[in-house]
Wavefront OBJ file of the C-alpha trace (Angstrom):
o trace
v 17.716 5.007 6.015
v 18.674 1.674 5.390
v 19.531 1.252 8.810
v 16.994 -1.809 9.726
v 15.223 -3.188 7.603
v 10.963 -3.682 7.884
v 9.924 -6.089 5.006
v 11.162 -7.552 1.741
v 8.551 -7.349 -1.311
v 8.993 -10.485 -3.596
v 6.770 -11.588 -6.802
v 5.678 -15.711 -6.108
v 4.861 -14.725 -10.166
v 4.623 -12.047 -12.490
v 1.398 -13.476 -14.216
v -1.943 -11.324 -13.128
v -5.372 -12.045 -14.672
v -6.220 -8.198 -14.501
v -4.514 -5.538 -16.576
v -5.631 -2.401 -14.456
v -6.128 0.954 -16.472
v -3.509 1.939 -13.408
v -1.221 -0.759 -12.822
v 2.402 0.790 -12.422
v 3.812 -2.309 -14.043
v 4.473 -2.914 -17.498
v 1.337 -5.117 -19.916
v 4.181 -7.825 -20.575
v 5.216 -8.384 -17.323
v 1.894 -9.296 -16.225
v 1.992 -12.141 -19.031
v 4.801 -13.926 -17.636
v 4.726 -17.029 -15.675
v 7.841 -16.896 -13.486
v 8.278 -16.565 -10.188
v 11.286 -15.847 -7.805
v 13.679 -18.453 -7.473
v 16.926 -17.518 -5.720
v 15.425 -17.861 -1.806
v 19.160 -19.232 -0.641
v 20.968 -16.227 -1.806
v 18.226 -13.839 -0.556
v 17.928 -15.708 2.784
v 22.090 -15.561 3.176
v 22.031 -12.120 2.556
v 19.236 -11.230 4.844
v 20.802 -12.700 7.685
v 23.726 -10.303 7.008
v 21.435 -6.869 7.385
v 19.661 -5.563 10.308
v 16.637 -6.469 10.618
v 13.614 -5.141 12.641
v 12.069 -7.492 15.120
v 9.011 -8.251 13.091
v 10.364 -8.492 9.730
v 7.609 -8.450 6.971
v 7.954 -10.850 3.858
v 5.407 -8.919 1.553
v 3.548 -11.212 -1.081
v 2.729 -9.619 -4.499
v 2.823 -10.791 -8.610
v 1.390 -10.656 -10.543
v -1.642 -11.798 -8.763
v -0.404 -13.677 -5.384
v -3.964 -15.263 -4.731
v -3.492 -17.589 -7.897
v -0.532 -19.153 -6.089
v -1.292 -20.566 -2.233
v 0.558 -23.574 -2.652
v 4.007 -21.597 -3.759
v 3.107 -19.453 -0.888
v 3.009 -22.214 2.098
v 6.464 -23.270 0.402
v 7.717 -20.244 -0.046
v 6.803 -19.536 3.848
v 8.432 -22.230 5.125
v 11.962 -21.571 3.424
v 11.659 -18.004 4.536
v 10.930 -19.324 8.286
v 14.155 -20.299 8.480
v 15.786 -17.152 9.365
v 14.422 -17.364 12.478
v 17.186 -20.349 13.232
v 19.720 -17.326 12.693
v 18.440 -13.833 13.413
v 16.090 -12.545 16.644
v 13.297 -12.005 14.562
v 9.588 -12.789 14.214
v 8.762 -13.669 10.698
v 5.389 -12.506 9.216
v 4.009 -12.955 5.447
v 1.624 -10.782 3.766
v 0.773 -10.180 0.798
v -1.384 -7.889 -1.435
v -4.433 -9.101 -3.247
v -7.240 -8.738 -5.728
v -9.066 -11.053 -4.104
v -9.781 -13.757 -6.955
v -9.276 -16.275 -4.738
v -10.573 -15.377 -1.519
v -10.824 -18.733 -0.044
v -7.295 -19.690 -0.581
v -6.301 -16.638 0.974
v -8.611 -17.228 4.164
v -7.109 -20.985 3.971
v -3.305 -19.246 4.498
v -5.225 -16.965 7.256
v -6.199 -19.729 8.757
v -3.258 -22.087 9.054
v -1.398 -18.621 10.363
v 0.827 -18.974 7.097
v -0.430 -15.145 6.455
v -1.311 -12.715 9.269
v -4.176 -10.908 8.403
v -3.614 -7.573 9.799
v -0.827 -6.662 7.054
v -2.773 -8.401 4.192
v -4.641 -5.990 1.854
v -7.632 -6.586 -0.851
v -7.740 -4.511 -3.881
v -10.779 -4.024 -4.733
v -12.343 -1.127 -6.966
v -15.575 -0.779 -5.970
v -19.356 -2.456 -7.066
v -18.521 -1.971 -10.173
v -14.638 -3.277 -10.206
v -14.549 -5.527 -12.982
v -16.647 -3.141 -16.094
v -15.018 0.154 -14.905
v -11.497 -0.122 -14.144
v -10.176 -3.596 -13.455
v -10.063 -4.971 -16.708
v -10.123 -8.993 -16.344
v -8.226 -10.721 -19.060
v -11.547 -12.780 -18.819
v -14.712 -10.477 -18.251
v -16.832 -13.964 -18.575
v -15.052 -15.172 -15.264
v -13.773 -12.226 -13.499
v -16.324 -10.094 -13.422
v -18.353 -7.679 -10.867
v -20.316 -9.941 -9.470
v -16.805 -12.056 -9.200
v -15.751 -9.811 -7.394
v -18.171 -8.396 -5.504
v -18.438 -12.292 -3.791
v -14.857 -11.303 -2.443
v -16.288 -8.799 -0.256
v -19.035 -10.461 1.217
v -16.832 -14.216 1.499
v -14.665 -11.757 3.594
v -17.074 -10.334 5.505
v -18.474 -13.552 6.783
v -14.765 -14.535 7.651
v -13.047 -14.345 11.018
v -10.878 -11.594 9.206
v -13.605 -9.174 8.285
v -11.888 -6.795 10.837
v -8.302 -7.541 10.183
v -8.106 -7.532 6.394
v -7.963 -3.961 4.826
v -9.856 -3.788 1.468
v -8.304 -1.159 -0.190
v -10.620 1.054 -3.149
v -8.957 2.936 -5.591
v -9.895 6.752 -5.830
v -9.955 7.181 -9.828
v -11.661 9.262 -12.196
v -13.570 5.931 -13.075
v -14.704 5.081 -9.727
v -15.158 8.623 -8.208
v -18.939 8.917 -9.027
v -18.947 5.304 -7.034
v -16.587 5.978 -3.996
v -19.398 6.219 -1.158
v -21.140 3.004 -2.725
v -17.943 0.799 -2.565
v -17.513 1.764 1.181
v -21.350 1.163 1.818
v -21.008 -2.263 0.225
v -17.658 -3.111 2.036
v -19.756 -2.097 5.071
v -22.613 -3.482 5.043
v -21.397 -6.808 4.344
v -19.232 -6.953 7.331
v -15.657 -5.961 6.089
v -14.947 -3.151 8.813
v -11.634 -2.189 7.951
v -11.305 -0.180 4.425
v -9.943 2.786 3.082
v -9.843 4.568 -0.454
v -6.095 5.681 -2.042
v -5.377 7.971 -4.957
v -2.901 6.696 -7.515
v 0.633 7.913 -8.006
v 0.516 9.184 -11.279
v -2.903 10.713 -11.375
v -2.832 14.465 -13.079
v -6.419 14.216 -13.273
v -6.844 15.310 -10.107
v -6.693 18.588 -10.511
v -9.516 18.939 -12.395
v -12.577 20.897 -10.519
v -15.128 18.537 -11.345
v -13.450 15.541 -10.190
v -12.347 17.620 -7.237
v -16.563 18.162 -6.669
v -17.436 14.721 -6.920
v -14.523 13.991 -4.326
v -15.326 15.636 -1.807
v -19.541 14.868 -2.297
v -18.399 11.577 -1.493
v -16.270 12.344 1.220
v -18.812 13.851 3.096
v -21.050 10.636 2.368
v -18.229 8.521 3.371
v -16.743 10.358 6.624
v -20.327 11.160 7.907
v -21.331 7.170 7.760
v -18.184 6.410 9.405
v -18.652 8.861 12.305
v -22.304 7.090 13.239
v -22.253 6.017 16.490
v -22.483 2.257 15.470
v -19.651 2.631 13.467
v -17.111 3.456 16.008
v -15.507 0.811 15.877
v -15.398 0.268 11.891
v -11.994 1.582 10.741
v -11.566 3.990 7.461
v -7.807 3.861 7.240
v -7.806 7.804 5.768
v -9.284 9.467 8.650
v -7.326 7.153 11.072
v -3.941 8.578 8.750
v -5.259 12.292 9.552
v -5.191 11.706 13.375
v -1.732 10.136 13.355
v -0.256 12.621 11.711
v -1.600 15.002 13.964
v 0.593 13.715 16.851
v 3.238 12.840 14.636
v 6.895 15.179 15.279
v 8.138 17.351 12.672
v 10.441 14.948 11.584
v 7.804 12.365 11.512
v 5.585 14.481 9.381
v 8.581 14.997 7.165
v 9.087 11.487 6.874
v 5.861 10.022 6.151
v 5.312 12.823 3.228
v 8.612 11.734 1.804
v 7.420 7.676 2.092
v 7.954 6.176 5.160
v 8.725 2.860 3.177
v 12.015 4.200 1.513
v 14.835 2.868 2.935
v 13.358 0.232 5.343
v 12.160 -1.431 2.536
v 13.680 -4.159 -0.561
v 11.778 -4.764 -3.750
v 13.212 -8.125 -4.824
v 13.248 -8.742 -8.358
v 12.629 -12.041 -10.379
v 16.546 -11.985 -11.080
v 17.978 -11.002 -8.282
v 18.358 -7.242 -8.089
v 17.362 -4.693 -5.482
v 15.588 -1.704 -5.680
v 14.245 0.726 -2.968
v 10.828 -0.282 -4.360
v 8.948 -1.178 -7.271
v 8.669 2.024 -9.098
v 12.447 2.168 -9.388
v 12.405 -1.819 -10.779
v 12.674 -2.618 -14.541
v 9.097 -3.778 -14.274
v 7.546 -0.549 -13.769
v 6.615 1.429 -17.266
v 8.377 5.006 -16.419
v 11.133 4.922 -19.098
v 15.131 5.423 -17.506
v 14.087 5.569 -14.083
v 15.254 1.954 -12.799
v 17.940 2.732 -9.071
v 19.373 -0.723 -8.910
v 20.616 -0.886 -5.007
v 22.064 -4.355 -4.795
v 21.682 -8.099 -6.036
v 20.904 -10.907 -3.698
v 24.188 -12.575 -4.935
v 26.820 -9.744 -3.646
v 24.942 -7.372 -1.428
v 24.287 -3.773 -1.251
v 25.553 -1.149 -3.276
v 27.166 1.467 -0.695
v 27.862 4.505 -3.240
v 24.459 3.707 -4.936
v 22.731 3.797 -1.509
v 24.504 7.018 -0.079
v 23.737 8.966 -3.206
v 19.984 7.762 -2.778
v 19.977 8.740 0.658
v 20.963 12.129 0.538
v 18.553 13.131 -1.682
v 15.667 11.569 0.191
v 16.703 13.117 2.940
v 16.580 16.633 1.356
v 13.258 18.511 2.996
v 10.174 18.103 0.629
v 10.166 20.742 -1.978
v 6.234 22.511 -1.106
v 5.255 24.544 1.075
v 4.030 21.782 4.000
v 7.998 22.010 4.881
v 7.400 25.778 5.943
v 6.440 27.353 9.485
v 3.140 28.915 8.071
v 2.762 27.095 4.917
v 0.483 24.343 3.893
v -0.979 21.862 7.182
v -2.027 18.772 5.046
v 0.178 16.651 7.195
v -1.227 13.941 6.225
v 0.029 14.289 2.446
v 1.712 11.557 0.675
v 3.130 11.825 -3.001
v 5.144 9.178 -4.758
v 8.806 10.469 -4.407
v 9.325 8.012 -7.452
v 7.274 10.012 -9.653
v 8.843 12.604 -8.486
v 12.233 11.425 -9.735
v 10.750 10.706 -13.402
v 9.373 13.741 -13.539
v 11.297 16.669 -12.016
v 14.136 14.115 -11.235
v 14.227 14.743 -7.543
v 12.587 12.527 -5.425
v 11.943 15.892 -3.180
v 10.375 17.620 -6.153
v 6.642 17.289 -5.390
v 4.412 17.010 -7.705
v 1.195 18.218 -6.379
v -1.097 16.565 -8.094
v -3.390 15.283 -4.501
v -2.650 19.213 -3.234
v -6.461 19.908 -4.098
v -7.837 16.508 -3.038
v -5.292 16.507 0.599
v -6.858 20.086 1.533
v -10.275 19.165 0.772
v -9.733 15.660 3.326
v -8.840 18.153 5.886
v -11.499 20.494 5.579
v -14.100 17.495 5.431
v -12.493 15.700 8.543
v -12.289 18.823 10.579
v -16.107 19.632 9.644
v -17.619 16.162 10.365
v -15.370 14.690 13.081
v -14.878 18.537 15.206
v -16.852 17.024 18.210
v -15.625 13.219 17.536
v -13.328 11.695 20.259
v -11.407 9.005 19.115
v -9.925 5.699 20.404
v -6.082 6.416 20.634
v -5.095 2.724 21.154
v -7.297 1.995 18.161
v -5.278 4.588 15.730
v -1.326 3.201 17.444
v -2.622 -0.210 16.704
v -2.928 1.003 13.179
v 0.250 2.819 13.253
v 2.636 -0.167 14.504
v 4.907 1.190 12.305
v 5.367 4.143 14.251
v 8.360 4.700 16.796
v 6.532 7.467 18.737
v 3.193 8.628 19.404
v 3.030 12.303 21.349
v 0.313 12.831 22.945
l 1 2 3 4 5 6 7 8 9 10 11 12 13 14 15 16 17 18 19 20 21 22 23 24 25 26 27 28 29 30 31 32 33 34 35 36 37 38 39 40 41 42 43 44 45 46 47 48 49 50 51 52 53 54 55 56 57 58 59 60 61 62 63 64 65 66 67 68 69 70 71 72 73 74 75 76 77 78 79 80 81 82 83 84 85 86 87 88 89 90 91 92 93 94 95 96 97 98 99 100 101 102 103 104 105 106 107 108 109 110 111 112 113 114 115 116 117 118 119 120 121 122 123 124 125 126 127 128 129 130 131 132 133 134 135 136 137 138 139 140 141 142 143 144 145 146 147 148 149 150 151 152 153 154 155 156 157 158 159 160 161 162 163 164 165 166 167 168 169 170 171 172 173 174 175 176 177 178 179 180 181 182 183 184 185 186 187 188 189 190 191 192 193 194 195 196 197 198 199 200 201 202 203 204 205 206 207 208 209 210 211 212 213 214 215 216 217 218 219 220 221 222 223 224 225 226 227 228 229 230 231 232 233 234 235 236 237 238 239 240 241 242 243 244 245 246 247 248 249 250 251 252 253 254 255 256 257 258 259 260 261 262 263 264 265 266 267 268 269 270 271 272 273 274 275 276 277 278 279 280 281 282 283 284 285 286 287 288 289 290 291 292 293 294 295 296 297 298 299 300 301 302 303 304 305 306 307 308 309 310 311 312 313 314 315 316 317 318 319 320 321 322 323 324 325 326 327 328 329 330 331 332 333 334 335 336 337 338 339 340 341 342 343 344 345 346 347 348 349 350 351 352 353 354 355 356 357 358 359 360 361 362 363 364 365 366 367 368 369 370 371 372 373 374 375 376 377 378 379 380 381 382 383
């Protein structure tokens, strides 16, 4: 950990026009107009670490899509690391998509790179069930909606990852958000449970997941949808063919510790959950400050216990095989205060993806090159 260094995460400004019912990050911070500021102290520092060939400046707020014009200039200033370190700099960013044609504008002028760039979006009915726009009059589902199809017509309909929240308010929905993503050209989506999300252990949400699992994974497997990517089942293969240590990894968050969350002021954290921003109550790990470094002690202490093996049974020789598993180890830390601590809220909803994948996609052969494209991340793929 902490060895090289993938991507930086940076807020161009804290101000969204949503307030999600599941947004991680505190209602005030999302009313504030600043954005980051210090680029010349981040940049100097950056130069200092090891970083991976590609290295990844991720875009978030706040809602990043409200600012293109910070982003070109922000691009630019981060560019010029290039002039000191062998390294390919590429900018992302995560989006809800409420201004799709700025974002295909950055697309085009190669200011973001598609692949990396994700779309929030919650499904037909977005806006009413879950999204909460600060104005319904504007932002609404049919707002919204547009996004899809404006990206589907795109040249990025295949690059761009719209991303649907699994919730109890868009559960009964799930299959329909996919259709629509589908059948308006965007060909690369995938649904994602929340962090915090104790809900999901309750049997009749469990039902309704995998009812529209089945709907989802048996559209997907159609023969003229081979080439249309669902990022879950994709995840499934991977970790199939992943090593031990691998599998270890990625259940533990292969983000941790190849990853900075920069803050508005300066300080480091290992991501956003541990940031001041995020509404879990004495749980902020302050790593560093773009003015005087990393913190060594802070870091080594960190380490360790991420390193510890996961605390459920997936770590044993004949014990749970959802490799594929992935709980927030910074929930895990609020919580239990271990970042190793699971909490198993997804255990229901990971064994019932496996049982569904192995039942509709047991006679399916797959495109490996497709699945390591996915999986760039990756350092080895066994096969």
């Amino acid at each position: 950990m902490f060895e090289r260094f993938d991507a930086i995460v940076y807020k161009v400004s804290e101000y969204c026009n949503l307030d999600c019912v599941y947004c991680f990050q505190k209602h005030d911070v999302k009313e504030r107009t600043r954005g980051f500021t210090y680029f010349d102290e981040l940049i100097k520092l950056l130069i200092t670490l090891p970083l991976a060939d590609d290295f990844e400046i991720k875009v978030t707020g706040g809602e990043s899509s409200l600012h293109c014009d910070k982003i070109r200039q922000d691009y630019k200033k981060f560019k010029k690391i290039e002039r000191y370190k062998e390294t390919n700099i590429q900018m992302t960013t995560i989006s809800n998509g409420s201004n799709i044609n700025g974002l295909i504008d950055l697309w085009n002028d190669g200011i973001l790179n598609p692949w990396g760039c994700k779309i929030s979006w919650d499904g037909i009915y977005s806006a009413s069930k879950s999204r909460k726009p600060k104005n319904i009059d504007v932002f609404n589902d049919d707002y919204f909606n547009k996004t899809i199809t404006t990206l589907g017509k795109s040249d990025y309909n295949d690059k761009v990852l719209v991303r649907t929240a699994c919730t109890p308010d868009t559960i009964d929905n799930l299959y329909d958000a996919y259709k629509f993503a589908l059948d308006n050209g965007c060909y690369k989506w995938e649904y994602y449970p929340l962090s915090d999300c104790d809900y999901y252990k309750d049997p009749d949400f469990l039902k309704k997941f995998e009812e529209q699992l089945y709907y989802i994974f048996e559209e997907n497997a159609l023969e003229e949808n081979r080439d249309k990517i669902v990022a879950n089942v994709d995840t499934m293969l991977y970790t199939n063919n992943m090593t031990e240590k691998e599998r270890l990894r990625s259940i533990s968050c292969r983000h941790l510790g190849h990853f900075l969350h920069v803050d508005i002021d300066g300080s480091l954290y290992p991501c956003g959950y541990f940031s001041d921003d995020a509404f879990y109550s004495n749980q902020t790990l302050k790593i560093g400050d773009v003015f005087t470094g990393l913190y060594p002690e802070v870091i080594d202490k960190f380490t360790k216990e991420y390193n510890q093996t996961p605390m459920c049974s997936v770590a044993e020789e004949d014990g749970c095989k959802c490799f594929h598993c992935f709980e927030c180890p910074a929930v895990s830390k609020f919580y239990k205060n271990n970042l190793q601590n699971k909490m198993r809220q997804q255990c229901a909803m990971r064994h019932i993806e496996k049982k569904v994948f192995e039942d509709v996609y047991k006679n399916y052969v797959f495109d490996e090159d497709q699945i390591k494209r996915n999986f760039t991340y990756a350092e080895n793929w066994n096969t």
